[in-house]
Structures are given as structure tokens and as C-alpha cells.
N, C-alpha and C positions, 0 to 999 in steps of 0.2 A: 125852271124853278120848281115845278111839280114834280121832276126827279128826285132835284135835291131833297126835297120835301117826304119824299119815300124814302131815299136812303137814309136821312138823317131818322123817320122814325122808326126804320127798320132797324139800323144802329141802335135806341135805344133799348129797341125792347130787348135785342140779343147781348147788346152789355151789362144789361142787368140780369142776363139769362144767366151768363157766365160767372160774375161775379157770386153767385147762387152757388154755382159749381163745385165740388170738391174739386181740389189739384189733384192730378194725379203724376205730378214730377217731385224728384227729393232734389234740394237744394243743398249743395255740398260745398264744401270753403276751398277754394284754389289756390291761395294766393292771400300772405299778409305784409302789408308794406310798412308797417310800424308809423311814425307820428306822419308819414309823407300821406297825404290825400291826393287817390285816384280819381281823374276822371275819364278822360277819353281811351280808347282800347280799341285793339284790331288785330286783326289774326292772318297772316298770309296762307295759301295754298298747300303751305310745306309746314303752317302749325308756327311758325314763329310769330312771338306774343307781344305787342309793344303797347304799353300804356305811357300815358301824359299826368304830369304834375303843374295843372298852374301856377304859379308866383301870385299865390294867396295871402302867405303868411311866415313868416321866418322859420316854421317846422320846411327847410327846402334844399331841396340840394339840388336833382336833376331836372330836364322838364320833360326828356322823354328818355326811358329805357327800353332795352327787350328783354324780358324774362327767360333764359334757357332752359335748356329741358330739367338740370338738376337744380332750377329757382333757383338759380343765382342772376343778379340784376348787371348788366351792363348798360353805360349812356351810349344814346345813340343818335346821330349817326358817329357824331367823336365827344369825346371831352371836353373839346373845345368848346362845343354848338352848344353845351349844359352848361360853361360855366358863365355865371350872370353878371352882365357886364351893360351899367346903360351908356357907357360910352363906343358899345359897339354894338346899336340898336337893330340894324342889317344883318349884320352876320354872328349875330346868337340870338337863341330865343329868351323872351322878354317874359310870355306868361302863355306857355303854349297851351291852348284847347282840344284841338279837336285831331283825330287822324282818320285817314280811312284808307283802305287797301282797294284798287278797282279790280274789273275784271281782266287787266292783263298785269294784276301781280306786282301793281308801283305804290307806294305807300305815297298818300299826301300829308302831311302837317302843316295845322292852322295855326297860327300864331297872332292872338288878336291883338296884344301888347298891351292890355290892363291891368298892369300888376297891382297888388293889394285892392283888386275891384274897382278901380278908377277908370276914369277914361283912357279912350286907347291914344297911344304914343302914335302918332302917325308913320313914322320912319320907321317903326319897328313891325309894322303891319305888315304881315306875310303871308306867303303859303307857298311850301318847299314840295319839290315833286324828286323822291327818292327812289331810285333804282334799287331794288333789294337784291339783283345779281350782281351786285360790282360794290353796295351799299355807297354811292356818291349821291350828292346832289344831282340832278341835272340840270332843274332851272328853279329859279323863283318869280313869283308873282309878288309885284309891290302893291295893287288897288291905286294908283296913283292918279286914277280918272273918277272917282271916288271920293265926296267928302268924307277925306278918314277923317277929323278931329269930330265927328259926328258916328262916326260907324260904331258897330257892337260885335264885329262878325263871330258868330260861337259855333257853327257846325259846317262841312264840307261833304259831300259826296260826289263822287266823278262818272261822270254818263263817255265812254270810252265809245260809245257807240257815234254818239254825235262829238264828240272832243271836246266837251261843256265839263264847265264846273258849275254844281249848284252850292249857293252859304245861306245861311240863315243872318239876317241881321236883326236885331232883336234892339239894337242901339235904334235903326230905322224903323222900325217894323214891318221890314221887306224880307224879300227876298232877292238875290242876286246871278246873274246869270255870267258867268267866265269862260270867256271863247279861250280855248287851251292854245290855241296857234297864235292868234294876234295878241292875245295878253290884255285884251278889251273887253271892258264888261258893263252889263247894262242891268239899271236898278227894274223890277220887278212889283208888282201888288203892294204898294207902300201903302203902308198904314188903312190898309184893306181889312173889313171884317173878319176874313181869316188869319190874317197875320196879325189881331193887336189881340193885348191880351182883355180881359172883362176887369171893369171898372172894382166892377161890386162881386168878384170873387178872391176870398179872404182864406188863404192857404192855411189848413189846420192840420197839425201832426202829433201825436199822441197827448190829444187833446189841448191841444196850443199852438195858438194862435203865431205864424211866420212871418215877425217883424223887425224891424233894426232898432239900433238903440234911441233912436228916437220917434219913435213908436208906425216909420212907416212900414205899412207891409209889402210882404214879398212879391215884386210882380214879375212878369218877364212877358215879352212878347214873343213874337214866334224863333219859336228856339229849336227842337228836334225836326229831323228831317229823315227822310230814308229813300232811295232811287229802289223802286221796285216795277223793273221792265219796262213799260210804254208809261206806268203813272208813279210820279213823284208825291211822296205825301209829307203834309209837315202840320205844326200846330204850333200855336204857344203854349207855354206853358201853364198858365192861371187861363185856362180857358178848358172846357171839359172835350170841346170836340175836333174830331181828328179828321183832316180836310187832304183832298189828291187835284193835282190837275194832272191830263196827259202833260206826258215831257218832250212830245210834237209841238204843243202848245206852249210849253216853256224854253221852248228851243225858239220856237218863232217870232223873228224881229219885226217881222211886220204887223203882228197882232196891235190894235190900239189899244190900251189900257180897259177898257171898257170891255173889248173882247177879248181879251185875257180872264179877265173876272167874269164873264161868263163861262166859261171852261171850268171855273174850279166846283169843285162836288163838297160836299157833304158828307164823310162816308158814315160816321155815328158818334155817339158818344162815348170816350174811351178814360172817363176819369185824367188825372193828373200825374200827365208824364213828363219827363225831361228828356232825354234819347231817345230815337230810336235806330231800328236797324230792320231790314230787309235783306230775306233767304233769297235764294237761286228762283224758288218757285212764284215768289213774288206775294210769300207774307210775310208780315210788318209785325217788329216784335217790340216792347214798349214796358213801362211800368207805373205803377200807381204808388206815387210816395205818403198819400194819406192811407192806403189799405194796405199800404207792405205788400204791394200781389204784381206780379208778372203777366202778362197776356199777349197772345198771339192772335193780329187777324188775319184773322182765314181769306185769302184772299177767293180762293174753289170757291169754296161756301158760301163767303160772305157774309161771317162773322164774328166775333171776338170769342176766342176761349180762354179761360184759365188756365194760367201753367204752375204755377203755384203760389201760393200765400207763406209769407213768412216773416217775423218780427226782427232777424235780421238785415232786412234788406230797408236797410237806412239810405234813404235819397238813392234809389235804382237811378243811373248815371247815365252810363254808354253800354253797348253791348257787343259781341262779335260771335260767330259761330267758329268752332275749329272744325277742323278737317274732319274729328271721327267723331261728328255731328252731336257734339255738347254750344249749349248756350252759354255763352261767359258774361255777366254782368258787374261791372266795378259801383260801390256802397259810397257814395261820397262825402256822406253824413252832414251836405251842406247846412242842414238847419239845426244843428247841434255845432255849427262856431260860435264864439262868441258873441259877432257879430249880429247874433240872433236873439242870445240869451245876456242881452243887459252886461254884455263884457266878460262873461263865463264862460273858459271855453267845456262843454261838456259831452263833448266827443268820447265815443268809447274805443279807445284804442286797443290793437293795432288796428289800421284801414282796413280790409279786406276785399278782397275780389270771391264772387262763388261764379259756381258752373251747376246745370242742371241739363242732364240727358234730354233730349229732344225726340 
């Protein structure tokens, strides 16, 4: 406890060091997807770019593309798998989220199946493991050991080291742990301090208040996540602070729940993100939707810096690095739907995606 208790106030006073900071990165625009809103994004080895469109709202066509090199959009893995069918809840996707590329170069796709922000479809609950040498499926995972009509699952990272999948469930406010060989998986820090979100924290974005039409506000529980080496870190989202456990410790089935949650840390306070993503060297990159700002934690150091500030960066989303070491972040402008604004949709179109040199 007394660790935690240093790193969370060391955390502070370096988040607030940072935020202080001038940027010293230019944010430049990668990518406009016109009325379709981005969220999830990944980048392979070889720079091939693929972003996700949930089944939010009738601006929809695909759920996942790849971007070529001369920005032109293809579905992927076929046209098939994009076109929206709820009588084919298995094999297409329903309202895909999240992607992530591991480190031997397989793409995963989450597919939580809440279209229009509803509850999830239980049958249509996935997660698709894609071979990008051959572009096939090779298997799917259904969560079928899993109260899906309960689940939320919004983010995916693959530990290739241990043959685990880690998800965010934010429907739970767990975490999840997915043995990649057996196809079994086991629920995690449920509705733990770190994983729920704060009661009494009230999401404010160009000076207004992030709530539904009927006046509740925006909550989420734990939602971004990123595998960075030996430690896993995740948060919610209405929650300021950004928590790791080892992923020795999140790997281990014999831990009892109680010694689970002793393992998890404190690392500081990092404002209001939604994604995040994790370098090679094992820092955590993340954003702040109420200060429009970017930040990397240093994981050397061990602390947050700035990477830059900017009024474009509407709902900073998911992130990826390419190969000649730019940071890519997709703008998802979630609190600019209507759903926000009294039925207005007040999105500033086209979507966009930026990148900024690293």
C-alpha cells in the first residue's frame, strides 16, 4: 500500500509537471474518412493500416478497412465480413471495436455486437484471429463460458509470450483473461477499484457537461488497456488514474482474487483517456479528451510527458505506431453525436485520423 501510495503521488505531481509542458510534436492529418466515424486502428510491421467502424449509426458501411498506401479504403478481411447482416450474427460483424496487431504480426478483431450502443447480441460476440500473410481467418473465439448478455467487451491486446488474450469489460467492470489454445477464459478484478469508474466524476468537454438525452452522464468503466512487457496497464475511463498489474500476475490462475488485487499498482494520475497503446520499450501512450492533449508515459523515467496539445483532437480514440516511427491516433468526436447533444448531431465532418512524429 505504501508503494502504491508513492507512485500514485509521484504520478501526480509529474502529470501536472507535464501538462505545464509545451509540446514539442506537430500534429498533422493522415487520413479523412468522411461521415463514417473511426475508432479502433493498428498498424502491422510492413505499415499496413486498418481501422474499425462500429455500428453506431446509419452514417455506415464497413466495420473494418485497410487503408493503402495511395488512401484508398478496402473491407477487410472480405466484403462479405462488412456487409451487416443480423441474421448472420457469427460470421459478420455486428459492431466491430477494437483491433490489435501482436508481436508475431496476427491481427485480432473484437467484435462486441452492440449495435446502436445497446446491449451486446450474445451470438454475435467475437474475436477473430487473422493471419495477415495469407489475409484468412484462422479461428474465432465465441466468450461462450461468459455471461455474454451481461458483457461489454471494448478493447483486446494479445501477450503472444504467454498465448493470453487480455479485454476490457466495462459492461463488467473487469477484466478478462483468454487462454488462446483452450478457448477458456477467466473473469478478472470485477468491479475492483481499479476497474469501476468514479461515481462523482462528471465528463466536461468544451465547457459542457457529457450527457444523454436524458440528462445521464457519461460514464464508462474500465476501458483502455495496453500490454506493455512484464506490466499490463488499464483504467476507466471517468476515472483520472492509470493503474498496471504484472502480467505474471494476470496470467496466474491460481492467484485468489484478493491476491490479484494486491499486485495491482497505482502508476499516477493521467487525466481522461479512452485508448491506449504501448511501444516496443514499454511506454504507454494515451489522451486527454477534456485538454485535447496527447501524453506518453515514460516508462525509463517514470513519468508522463506531453506530446502535444491540440483543438483538433476530438475524443483521442485508439492509437498505433507505424514502422517509421509516427504515432497515429483516430478523432472519434464521440461527444459531439447526438446522442450527447439533445438529438443534434454536431460532429464536425469529415472523421479524421492525425499522426505526429515520435
Amino acid at each position: 500500500m505504501k508503494k502504491q501510495l508513492l507512485l500514485w503521488g509521484a504520478g501526480l505531481l509529474l502529470a501536472s509537471t507535464a501538462q505545464a509542458q509545451s509540446a514539442k510534436h506537430t500534429l498533422e492529418e493522415a487520413h479523412q474518412f468522411g461521415k463514417y466515424q473511426p475508432v479502433g486502428l493498428a498498424i502491422s510491421k510492413e505499415g499496413r493500416t486498418f481501422v474499425t467502424f462500429p455500428k453506431w449509426s446509419d452514417d455506415y458501411t464497413n466495420a473494418l478497412i485497410e487503408i493503402r498506401a495511395d488512401g484508398s479504403e478496402v473491407p477487410y478481411p472480405t466484403q462479405e465480413w462488412n456487409t451487416w447482416d443480423t441474421t448472420h450474427l457469427k460470421d459478420r460483424f455486428v459492431s466491430l471495436q477494437a483491433v490489435f496487431i501482436d508481436d508475431n504480426n496476427t491481427l485480432w478483431a473484437l467484435d462486441p455486437a452492440n449495435p446502436n450502443f445497446g446491449k451486446s447480441i450474445p451470438d454475435g460476440i467475437k474475436l477473430l484471429k487473422i493471419n495477415l500473410k495469407t489475409n484468412q481467418i484462422e479461428r474465432i473465439y465465441r466468450f461462450e463460458d461468459l455471461p455474454r448478455s451481461q458483457t461489454g467487451l471494448n478493447d483486446v491486446n494479445v501477450d503472444t509470450k504467454r498465448n493470453l488474450a487480455y479485454l476490457s469489460d466495462p459492461g463488467r467492470a473487469a477484466l478478462v483473461v483468454l487462454d488462446l489454445q483452450s478457448g477458456k477464459s477467466r473473469t478478472v478484478l470485477q468491479k475492483d477499484a481499479s476497474t469501476t469508474a468514479d461515481p462523482d466524476y462528471h465528463l466536461h468537454i468544451d465547457g459542457k457537461e457529457v450527457k444523454d438525452q436524458s440528462g445521464k452522464p457519461f460514464s464508462s468503466n474500465v476501458n483502455g488497456i495496453a500490454l506493455a512487457g512484464e506490466y499490463f496497464y488499464y483504467r476507466p475511463i471517468t476515472q483520472t488514474k492509470l493503474f498496471r498489474i504484472p502480467t505474471a500476475a494476470l496470467a496466474d490462475a491460481s492467484l485468489s482474487a484478493d491476491q490479484l488485487k494486491a499486485r495491482v499498482e497505482t502508476v499516477g494520475v493521467a487525466g481522461i483517456s479512452h485508448g491506449m497503446f504501448a511501444d516496443k520499450a514499454g511506454n504507454v501512450y494515451m489522451g486527454d479528451s477534456e485538454k485535447k492533449t496527447l501524453y506518453r508515459y515514460n516508462a525509463r523515467l517514470k513519468k508522463f510527458e506531453t506530446l502535444v496539445q491540440d483543438n483538433r483532437l476530438l475524443w483521442p480514440d485508439s492509437y498505433a505506431i507505424s514502422p517509421d516511427g509516427y504515432l497515429y491516433v483516430t478523432a472519434a468526436q464521440y461527444q459531439r453525436l447526438g446522442k450527447f447533444n439533445e438529438g443534434q448531431n454536431k460532429v464536425d465532418y469529415p472523421f479524421r485520423m492525425y499522426k505526429l512524429k515520435l
